[in-house]
VOPAGU-2260 file (C-alpha; in pm, 1 decimal, decimal comma):
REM VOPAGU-2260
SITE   aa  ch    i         X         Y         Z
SITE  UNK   A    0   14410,8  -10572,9   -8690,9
SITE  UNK   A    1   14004,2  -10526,5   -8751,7
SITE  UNK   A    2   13808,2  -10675,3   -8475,6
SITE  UNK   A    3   13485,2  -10785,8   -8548,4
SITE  UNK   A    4   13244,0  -10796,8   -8193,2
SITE  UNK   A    5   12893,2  -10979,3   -8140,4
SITE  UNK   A    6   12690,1  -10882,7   -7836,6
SITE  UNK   A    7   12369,9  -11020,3   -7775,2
SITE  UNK   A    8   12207,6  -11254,3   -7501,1
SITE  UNK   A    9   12027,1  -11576,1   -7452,9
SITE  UNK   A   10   12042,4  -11707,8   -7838,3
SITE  UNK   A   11   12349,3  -11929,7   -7895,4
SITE  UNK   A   12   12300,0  -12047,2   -8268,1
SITE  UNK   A   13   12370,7  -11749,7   -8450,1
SITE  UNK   A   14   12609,9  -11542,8   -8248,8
SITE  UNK   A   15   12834,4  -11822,3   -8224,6
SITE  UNK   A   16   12827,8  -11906,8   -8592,0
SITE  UNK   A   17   12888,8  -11565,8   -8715,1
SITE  UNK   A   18   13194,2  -11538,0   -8543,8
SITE  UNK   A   19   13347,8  -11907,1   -8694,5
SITE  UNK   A   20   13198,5  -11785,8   -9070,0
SITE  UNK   A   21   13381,5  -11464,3   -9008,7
SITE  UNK   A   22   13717,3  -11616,3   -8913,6
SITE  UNK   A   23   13664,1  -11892,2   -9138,2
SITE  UNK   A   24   13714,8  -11655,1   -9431,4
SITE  UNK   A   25   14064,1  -11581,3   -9323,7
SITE  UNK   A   26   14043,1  -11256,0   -9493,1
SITE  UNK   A   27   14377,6  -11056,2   -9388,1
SITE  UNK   A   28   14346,4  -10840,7   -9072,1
SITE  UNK   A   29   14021,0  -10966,4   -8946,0
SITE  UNK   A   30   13885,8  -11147,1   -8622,9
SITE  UNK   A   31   13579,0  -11173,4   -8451,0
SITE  UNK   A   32   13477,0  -11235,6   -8147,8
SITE  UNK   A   33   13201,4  -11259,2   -7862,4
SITE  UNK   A   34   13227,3  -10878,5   -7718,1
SITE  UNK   A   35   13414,1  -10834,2   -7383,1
SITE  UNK   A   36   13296,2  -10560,7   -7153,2
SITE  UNK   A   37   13520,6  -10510,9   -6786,6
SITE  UNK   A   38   13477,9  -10165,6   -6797,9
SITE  UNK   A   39   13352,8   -9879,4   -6981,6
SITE  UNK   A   40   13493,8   -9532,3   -6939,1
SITE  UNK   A   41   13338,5   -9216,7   -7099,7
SITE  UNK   A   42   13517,0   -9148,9   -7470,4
SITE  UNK   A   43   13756,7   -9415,5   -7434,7
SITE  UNK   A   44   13678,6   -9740,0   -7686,8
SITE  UNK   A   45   13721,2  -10106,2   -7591,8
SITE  UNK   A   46   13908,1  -10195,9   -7911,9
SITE  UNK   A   47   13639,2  -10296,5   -8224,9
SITE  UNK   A   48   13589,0  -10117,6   -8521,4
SITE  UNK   A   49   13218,1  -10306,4   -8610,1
SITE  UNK   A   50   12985,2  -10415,6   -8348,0
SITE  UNK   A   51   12679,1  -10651,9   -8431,3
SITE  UNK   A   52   12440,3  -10541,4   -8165,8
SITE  UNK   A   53   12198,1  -10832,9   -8045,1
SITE  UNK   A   54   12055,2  -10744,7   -7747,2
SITE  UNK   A   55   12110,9  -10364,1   -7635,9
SITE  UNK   A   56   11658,7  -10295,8   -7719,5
SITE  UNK   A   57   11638,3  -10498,8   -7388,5
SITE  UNK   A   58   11932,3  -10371,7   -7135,7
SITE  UNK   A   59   11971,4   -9978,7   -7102,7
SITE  UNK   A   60   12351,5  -10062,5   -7004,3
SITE  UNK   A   61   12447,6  -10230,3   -7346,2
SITE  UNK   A   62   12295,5   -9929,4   -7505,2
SITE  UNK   A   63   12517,6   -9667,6   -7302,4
SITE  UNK   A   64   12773,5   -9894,5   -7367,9
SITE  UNK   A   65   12705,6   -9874,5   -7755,6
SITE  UNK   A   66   12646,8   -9480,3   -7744,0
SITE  UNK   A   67   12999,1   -9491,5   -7616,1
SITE  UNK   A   68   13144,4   -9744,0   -7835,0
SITE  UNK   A   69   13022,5   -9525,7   -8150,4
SITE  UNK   A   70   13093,4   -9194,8   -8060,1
SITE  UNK   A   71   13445,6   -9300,0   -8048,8
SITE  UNK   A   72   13465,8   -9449,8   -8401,1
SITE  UNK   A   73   13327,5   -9814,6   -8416,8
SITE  UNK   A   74   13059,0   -9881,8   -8684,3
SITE  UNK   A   75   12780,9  -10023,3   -8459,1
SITE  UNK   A   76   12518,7  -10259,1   -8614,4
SITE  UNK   A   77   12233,8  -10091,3   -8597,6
SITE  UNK   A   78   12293,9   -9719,4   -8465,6
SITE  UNK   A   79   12243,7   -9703,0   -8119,6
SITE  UNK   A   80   12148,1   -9377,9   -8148,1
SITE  UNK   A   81   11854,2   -9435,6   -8448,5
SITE  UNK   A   82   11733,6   -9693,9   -8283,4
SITE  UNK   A   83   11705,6   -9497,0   -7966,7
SITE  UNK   A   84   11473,3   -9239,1   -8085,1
SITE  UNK   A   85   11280,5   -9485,0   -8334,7
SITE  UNK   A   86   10866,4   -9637,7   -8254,0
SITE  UNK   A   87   10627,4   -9796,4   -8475,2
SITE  UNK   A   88   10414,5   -9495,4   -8534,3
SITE  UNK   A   89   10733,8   -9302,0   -8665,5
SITE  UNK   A   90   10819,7   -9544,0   -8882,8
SITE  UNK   A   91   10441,2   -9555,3   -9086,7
SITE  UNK   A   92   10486,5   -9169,2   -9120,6
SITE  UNK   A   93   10824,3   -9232,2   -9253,1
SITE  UNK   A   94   10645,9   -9536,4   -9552,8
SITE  UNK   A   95   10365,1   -9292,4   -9605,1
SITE  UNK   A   96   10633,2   -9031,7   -9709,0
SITE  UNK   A   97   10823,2   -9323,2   -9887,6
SITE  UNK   A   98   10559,6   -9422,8  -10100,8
SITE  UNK   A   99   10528,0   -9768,5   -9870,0
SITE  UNK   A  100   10168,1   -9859,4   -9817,7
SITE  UNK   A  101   10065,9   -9906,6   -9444,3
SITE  UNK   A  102    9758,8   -9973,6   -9224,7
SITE  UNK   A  103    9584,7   -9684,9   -9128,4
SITE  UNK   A  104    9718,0   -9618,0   -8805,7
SITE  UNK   A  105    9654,1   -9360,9   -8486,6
SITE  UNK   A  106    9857,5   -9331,7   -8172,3
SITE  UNK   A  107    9673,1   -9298,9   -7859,5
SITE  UNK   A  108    9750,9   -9179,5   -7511,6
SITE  UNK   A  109    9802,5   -9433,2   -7198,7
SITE  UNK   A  110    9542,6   -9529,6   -7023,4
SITE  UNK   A  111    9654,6   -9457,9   -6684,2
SITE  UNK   A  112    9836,7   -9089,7   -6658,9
SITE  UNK   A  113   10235,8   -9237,9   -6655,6
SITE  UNK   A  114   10422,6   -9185,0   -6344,0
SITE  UNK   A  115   10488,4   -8849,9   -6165,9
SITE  UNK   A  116   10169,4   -8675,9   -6391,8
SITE  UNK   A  117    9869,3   -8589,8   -6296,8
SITE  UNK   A  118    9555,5   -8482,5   -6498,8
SITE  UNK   A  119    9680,7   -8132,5   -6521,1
SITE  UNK   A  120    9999,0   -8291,3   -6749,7
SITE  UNK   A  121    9715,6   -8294,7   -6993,0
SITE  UNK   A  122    9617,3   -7953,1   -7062,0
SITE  UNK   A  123    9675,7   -7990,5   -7482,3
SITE  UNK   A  124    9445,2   -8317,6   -7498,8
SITE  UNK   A  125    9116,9   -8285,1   -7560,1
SITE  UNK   A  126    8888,7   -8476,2   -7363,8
SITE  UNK   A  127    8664,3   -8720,8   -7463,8
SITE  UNK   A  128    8926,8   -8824,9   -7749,8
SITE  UNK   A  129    8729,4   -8828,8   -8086,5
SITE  UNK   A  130    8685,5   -9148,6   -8055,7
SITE  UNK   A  131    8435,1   -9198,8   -8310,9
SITE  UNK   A  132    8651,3   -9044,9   -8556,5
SITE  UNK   A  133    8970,6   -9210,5   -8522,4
SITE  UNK   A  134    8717,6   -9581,4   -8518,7
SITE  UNK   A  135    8586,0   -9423,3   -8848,0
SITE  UNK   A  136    8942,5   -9428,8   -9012,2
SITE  UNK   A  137    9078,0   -9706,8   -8912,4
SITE  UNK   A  138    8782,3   -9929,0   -8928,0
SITE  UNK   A  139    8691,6  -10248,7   -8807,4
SITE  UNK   A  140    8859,3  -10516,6   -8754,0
SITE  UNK   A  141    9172,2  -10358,5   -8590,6
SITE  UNK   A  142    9471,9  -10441,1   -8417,3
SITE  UNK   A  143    9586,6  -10277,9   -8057,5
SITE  UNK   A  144    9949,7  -10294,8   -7971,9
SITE  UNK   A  145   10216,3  -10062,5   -7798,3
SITE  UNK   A  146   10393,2   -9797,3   -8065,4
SITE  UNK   A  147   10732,3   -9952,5   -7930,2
SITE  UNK   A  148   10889,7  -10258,1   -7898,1
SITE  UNK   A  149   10829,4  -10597,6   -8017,2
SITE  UNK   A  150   10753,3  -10976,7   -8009,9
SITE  UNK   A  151   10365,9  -11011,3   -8002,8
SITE  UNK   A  152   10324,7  -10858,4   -7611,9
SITE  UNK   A  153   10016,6  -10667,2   -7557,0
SITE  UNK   A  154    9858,0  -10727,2   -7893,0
SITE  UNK   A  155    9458,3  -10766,2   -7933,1
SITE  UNK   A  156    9248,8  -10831,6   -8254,1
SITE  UNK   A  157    8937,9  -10600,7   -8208,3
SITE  UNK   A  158    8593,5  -10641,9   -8348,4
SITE  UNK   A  159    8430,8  -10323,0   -8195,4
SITE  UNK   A  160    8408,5  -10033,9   -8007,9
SITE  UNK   A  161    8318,8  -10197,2   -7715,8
SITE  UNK   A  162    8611,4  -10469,7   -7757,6
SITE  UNK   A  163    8824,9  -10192,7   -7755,9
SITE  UNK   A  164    8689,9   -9999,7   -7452,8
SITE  UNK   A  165    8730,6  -10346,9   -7252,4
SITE  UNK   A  166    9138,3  -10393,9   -7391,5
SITE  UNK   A  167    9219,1  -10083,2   -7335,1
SITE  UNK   A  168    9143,9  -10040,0   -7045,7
SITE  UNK   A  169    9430,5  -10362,2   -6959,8
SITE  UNK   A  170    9704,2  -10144,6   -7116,8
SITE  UNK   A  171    9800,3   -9924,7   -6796,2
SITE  UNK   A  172   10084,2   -9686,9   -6907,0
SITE  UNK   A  173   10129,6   -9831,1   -7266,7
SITE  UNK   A  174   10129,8   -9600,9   -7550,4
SITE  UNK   A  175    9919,4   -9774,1   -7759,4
SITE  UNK   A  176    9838,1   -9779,9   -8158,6
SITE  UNK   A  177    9534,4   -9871,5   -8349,9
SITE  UNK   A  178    9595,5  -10017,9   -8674,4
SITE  UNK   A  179    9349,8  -10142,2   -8980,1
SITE  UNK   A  180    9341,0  -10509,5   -8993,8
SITE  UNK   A  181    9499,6  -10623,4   -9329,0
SITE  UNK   A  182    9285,5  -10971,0   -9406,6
SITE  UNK   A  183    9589,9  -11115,6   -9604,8
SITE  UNK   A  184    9620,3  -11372,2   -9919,2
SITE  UNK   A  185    9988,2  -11416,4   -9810,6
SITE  UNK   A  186   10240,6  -11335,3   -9564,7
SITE  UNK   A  187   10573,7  -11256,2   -9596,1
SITE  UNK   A  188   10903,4  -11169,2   -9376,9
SITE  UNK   A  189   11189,6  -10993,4   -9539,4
SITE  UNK   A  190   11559,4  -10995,1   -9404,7
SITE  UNK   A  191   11749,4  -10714,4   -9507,6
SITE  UNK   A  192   12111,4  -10628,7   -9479,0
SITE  UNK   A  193   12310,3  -10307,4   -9531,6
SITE  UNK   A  194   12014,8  -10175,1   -9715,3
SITE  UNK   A  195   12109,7  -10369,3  -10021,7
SITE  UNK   A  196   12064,7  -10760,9   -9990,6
SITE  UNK   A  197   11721,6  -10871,3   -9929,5
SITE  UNK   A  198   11563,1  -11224,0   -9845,3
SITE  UNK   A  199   11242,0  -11299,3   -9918,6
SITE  UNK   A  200   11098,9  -11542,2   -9681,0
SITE  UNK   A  201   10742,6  -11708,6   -9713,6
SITE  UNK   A  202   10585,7  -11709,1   -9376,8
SITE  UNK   A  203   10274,8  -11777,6   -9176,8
SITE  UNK   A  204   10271,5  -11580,7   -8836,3
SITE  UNK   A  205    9898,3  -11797,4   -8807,2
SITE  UNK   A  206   10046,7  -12159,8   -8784,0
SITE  UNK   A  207   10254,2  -12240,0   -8461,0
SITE  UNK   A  208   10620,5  -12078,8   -8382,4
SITE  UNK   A  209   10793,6  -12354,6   -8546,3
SITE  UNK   A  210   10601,6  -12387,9   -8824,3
SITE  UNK   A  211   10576,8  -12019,8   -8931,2
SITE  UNK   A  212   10841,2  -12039,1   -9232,4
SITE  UNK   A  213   10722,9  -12385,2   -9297,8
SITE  UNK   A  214   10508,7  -12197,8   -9576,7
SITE  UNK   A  215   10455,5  -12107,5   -9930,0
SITE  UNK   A  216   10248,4  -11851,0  -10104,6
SITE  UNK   A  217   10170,0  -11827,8  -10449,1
SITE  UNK   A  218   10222,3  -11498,2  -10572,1
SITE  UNK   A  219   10324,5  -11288,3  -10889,2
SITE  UNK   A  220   10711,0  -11165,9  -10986,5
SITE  UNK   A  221   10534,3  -10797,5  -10991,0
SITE  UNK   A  222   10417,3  -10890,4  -10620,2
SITE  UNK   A  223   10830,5  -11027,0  -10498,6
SITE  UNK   A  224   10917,6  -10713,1  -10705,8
SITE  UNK   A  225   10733,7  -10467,6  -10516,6
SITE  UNK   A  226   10813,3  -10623,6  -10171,0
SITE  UNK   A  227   11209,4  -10608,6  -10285,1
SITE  UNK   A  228   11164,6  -10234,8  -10357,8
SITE  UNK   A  229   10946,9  -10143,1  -10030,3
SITE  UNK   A  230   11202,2  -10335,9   -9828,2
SITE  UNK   A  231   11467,3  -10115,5   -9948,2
SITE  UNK   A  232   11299,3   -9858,5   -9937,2
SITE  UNK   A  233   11273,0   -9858,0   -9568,2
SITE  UNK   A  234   11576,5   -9945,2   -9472,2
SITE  UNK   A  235   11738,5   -9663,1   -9664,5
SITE  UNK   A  236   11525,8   -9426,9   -9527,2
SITE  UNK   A  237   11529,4   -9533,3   -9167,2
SITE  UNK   A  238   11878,4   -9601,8   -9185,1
SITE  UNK   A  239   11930,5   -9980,1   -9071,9
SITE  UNK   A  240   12147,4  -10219,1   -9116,3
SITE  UNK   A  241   12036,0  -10528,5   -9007,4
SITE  UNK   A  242   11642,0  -10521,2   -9042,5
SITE  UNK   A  243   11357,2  -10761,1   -9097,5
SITE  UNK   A  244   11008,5  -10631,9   -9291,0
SITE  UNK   A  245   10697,9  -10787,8   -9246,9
SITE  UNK   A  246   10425,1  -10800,0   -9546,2
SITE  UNK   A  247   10107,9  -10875,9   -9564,9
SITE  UNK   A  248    9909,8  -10882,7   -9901,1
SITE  UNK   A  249    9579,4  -10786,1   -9939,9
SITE  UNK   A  250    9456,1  -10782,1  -10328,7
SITE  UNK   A  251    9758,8  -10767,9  -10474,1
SITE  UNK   A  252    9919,1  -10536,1  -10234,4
SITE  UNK   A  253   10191,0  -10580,4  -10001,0
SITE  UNK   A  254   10094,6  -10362,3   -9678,2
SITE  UNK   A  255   10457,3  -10303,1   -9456,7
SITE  UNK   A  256   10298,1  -10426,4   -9102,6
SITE  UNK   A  257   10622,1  -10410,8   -8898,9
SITE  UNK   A  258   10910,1  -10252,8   -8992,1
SITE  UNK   A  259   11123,5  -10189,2   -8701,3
SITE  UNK   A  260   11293,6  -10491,2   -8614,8
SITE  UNK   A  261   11662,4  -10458,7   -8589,8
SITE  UNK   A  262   11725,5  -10744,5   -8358,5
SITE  UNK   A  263   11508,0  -10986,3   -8608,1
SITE  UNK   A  264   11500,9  -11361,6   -8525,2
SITE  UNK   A  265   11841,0  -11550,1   -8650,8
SITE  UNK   A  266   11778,6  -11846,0   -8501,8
SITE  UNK   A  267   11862,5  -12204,4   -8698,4
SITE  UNK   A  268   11577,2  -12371,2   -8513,4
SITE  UNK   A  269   11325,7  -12047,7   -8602,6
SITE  UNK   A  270   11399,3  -11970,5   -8923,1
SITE  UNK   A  271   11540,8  -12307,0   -9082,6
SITE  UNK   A  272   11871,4  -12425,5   -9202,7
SITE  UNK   A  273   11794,9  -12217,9   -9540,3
SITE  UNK   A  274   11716,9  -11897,2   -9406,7
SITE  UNK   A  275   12008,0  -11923,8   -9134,7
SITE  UNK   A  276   12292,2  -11970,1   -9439,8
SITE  UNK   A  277   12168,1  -11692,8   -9588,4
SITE  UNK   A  278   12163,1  -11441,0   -9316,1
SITE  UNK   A  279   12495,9  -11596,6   -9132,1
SITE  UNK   A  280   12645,4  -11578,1   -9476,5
SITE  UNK   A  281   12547,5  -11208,3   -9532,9
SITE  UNK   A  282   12567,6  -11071,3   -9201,1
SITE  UNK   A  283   12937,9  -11201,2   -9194,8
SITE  UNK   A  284   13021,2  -11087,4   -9567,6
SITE  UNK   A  285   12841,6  -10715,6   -9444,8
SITE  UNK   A  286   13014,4  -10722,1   -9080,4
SITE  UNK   A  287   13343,5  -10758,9   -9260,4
SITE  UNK   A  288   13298,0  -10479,9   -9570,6
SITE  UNK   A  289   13202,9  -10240,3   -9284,8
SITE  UNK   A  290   13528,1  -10312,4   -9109,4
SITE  UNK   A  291   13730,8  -10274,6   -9439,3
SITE  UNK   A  292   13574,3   -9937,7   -9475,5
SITE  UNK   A  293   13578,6   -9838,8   -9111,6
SITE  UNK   A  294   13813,4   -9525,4   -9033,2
SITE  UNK   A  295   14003,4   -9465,1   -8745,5
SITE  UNK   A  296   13914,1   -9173,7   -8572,5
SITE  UNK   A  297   13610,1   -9096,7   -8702,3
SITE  UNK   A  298   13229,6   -9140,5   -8737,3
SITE  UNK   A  299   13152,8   -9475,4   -8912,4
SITE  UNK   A  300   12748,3   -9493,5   -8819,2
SITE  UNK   A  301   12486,0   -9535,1   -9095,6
SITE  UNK   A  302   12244,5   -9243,5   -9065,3
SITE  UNK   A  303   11902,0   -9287,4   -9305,0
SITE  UNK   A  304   11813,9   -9071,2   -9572,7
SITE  UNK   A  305   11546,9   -8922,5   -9336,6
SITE  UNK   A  306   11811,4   -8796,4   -9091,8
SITE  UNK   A  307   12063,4   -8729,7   -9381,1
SITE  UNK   A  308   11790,8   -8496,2   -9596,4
SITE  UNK   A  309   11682,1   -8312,9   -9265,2
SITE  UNK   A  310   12048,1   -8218,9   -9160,0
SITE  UNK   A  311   12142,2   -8081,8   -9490,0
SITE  UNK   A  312   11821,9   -7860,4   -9472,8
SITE  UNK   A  313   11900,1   -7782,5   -9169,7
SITE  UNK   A  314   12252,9   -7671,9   -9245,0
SITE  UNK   A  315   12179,5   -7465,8   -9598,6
SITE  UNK   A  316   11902,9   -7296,4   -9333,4
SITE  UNK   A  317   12188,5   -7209,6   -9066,4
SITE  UNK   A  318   12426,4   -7075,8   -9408,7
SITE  UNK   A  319   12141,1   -6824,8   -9508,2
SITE  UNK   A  320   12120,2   -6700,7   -9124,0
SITE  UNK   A  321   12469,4   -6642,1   -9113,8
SITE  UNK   A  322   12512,4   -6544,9   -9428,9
SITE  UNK   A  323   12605,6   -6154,1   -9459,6
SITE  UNK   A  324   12346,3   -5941,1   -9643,7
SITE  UNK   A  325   12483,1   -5700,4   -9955,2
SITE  UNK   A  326   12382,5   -5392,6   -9714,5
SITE  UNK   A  327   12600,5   -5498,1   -9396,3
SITE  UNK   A  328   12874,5   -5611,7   -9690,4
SITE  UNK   A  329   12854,9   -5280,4   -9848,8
SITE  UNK   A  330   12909,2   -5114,3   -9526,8
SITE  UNK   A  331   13229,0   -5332,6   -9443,9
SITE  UNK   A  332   13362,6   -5179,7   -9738,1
C-alpha cells in the first residue's frame, strides 16, 4: 500500500479536502491521510512514500522531521532540503540567469550587528555602504522587505532616501532587500504544480484580502503566454513542486515579484471555489503520480535544474582530478 500524508497547521479547508479527493479516486493501492508523528528516530521512516508539506517554513521540528522522512525514501512536497537553503535574493539571481525579468534588487546587511557579533564580525564590509549607488540602481520608488520569508511582514513602499534611512532603521536584525517598484497595468498570481500544470489567476494584492482574486485584467495571449513560460521556468530551475508566482506587468512585461512560495495560499475562502478545484484537483492527481513513481529504498526528491547542472559539473570536475595522466599510465606499464 502507497500512503499519501498531509502536514500542515491552522488551515482546515484544503488539507482536509485533499485527502477525501485523493481517496475518492479509489485508485488501487492508495490512501491518504492527515500525517501522524509519535516519534521520530534518526534514519528510520514513519511509513509514507509522498508527503505534502504545509507548514514545516514555520516550525524547525516539522522540518527535521521532513529531512528525516526524505533521506529515507519518501518524496516530500517541496524538498525540505531546497527549501532550506532557498531566500528571495537567490531566487532573482537564479530568473536573471533564466531569462525571467525581475526588479532590480540589492541585499543589504542588518541593521543591528545579529546576535553574538560585534563590529569586528565586519571586517569585509565597507563602511559607509555605497549608498548612493545602490539608490542609483534601483531607483525610486522602492520596496523594503526581508530576503526570506513571506506574507507581507516588514514590507515598506519608499519614496526617498530619507524614507529609507527612517525604515530601516525599524528592521533590527532583518536582512533586508531593496527592490525597484514595478507601477503595474495588471497583476497576476500563478499556481504551479510539478513544474508542469500552471494556473493563471487574475489578482489584485491592492483591494482587500478577500477581494484580491475578485479581479480581471485585460491582457494579450502573448502576455498569458509569457507568464506560462516564466512560471515554468522557475519552477524547473528552482526545483519545486508546489509553487505560486507572482507577476506584475509593467508595459507589456510581466516582472516575477515573488517567486518563492511553496506553502502558497489554498484556501476555499482566499482563493474562491474556482481556484480551490483546480489546485485540490491537481495537487491530488500530482500527490498520487509521485507515489506511483516513488521507489522503495531510494531517493525520490525533486532537485532543480540549478542544483542538477551544478552537480554534474561538479562531478565531470572530480573525474578529470582523478583521472590518471598518460605519463603516470605509461609508467604503470
Amino acid at each position: 500500500m502507497k500512503k499519501i500524508g498531509i502536514l500542515f497547521g491552522w488551515e482546515r479547508s484544503f488539507p482536509a479536502a485533499f485527502v477525501e479527493r485523493v481517496n475518492a479516486k479509489k485508485v488501487e493501492g492508495i490512501v491518504a491521510e492527515p500525517v501522524h508523528i509519535s516519534k521520530v528516530i534518526q534514519a528510520v521512516p514513519s511509513g509514507y512514500d509522498v508527503i505534502v508539506d504545509r507548514i514545516s517554513q514555520d516550525v524547525p521540528f516539522y522540518r527535521a522531521y521532513l529531512k528525516n522522512e526524505a533521506i529515507t525514501g519518501t518524496a516530500v512536497i517541496n524538498n525540505p532540503f531546497w527549501w532550506s537553503a532557498d531566500d528571495k535574493f537567490f531566487n532573482n539571481a537564479v530568473a536573471v540567469h533564466e531569462g525571467v525579468p525581475v526588479p532590480k534588487t540589492v541585499i543589504l546587511p542588518s541593521r543591528e550587528h545579529p546576535t553574538d557579533t560585534k563590529a569586528e564580525s565586519f571586517s569585509n564590509l565597507a563602511f559607509p555602504l555605497d549608498w548612493e549607488g545602490m539608490f542609483e540602481y534601483v531607483g525610486w520608488p522602492a520596496f523594503m522587505k526581508p530576503f526570506a520569508g513571506g506574507g507581507w511582514k516588514h514590507v515598506y513602499k519608499l519614496h526617498s532616501r530619507n524614507e529609507f534611512f527612517a525604515k530601516f532603521g525599524e528592521t533590527g536584525q532583518l536582512v533586508m532587500l531593496l527592490q525597484e517598484a514595478i507601477e503595474f497595468e495588471s497583476y497576476f498570481r500563478v499556481y504551479c504544480i510539478g513544474a508542469k500544470y500552471v494556473r493563471i489567476m487574475h489578482y489584485e494584492p491592492r483591494n482587500p484580502h478577500h477581494l484580491r482574486y475578485a479581479a480581471h485584467h485585460n491582457v494579450s495571449d502573448e502576455v498569458l503566454h509569457k507568464i506560462e513560460d516564466y512560471t515554468l521556468r522557475l519552477n524547473r530551475a528552482l526545483g519545486y513542486d508546489f509553487n505560486t508566482v507572482e507577476f506584475a506587468v509593467r508595459d507589456g512585461i510581466p516582472y516575477a515579484i515573488d517567486f518563492g512560495n511553496p506553502a502558497p495560499d489554498a484556501d476555499r475562502h482566499s482563493v474562491g471555489d474556482e481556484n480551490f478545484e483546480w489546485v485540490l484537483e491537481t495537487a491530488a492527481n500530482y500527490a498520487i503520480e509521485r507515489a506511483l513513481a516513488h521507489q522503495s529504498g531510494q531517493q525520490n526528491l525533486t532537485w532543480g535544474t540549478f542544483v542538477q547542472h551544478s552537480a554534474t559539473v561538479a562531478a565531470l570536475r572530480d573525474q578529470d582530478q582523478v583521472a590518471p595522466s598518460p605519463k603516470s599510465s605509461s609508467r604503470k606499464k
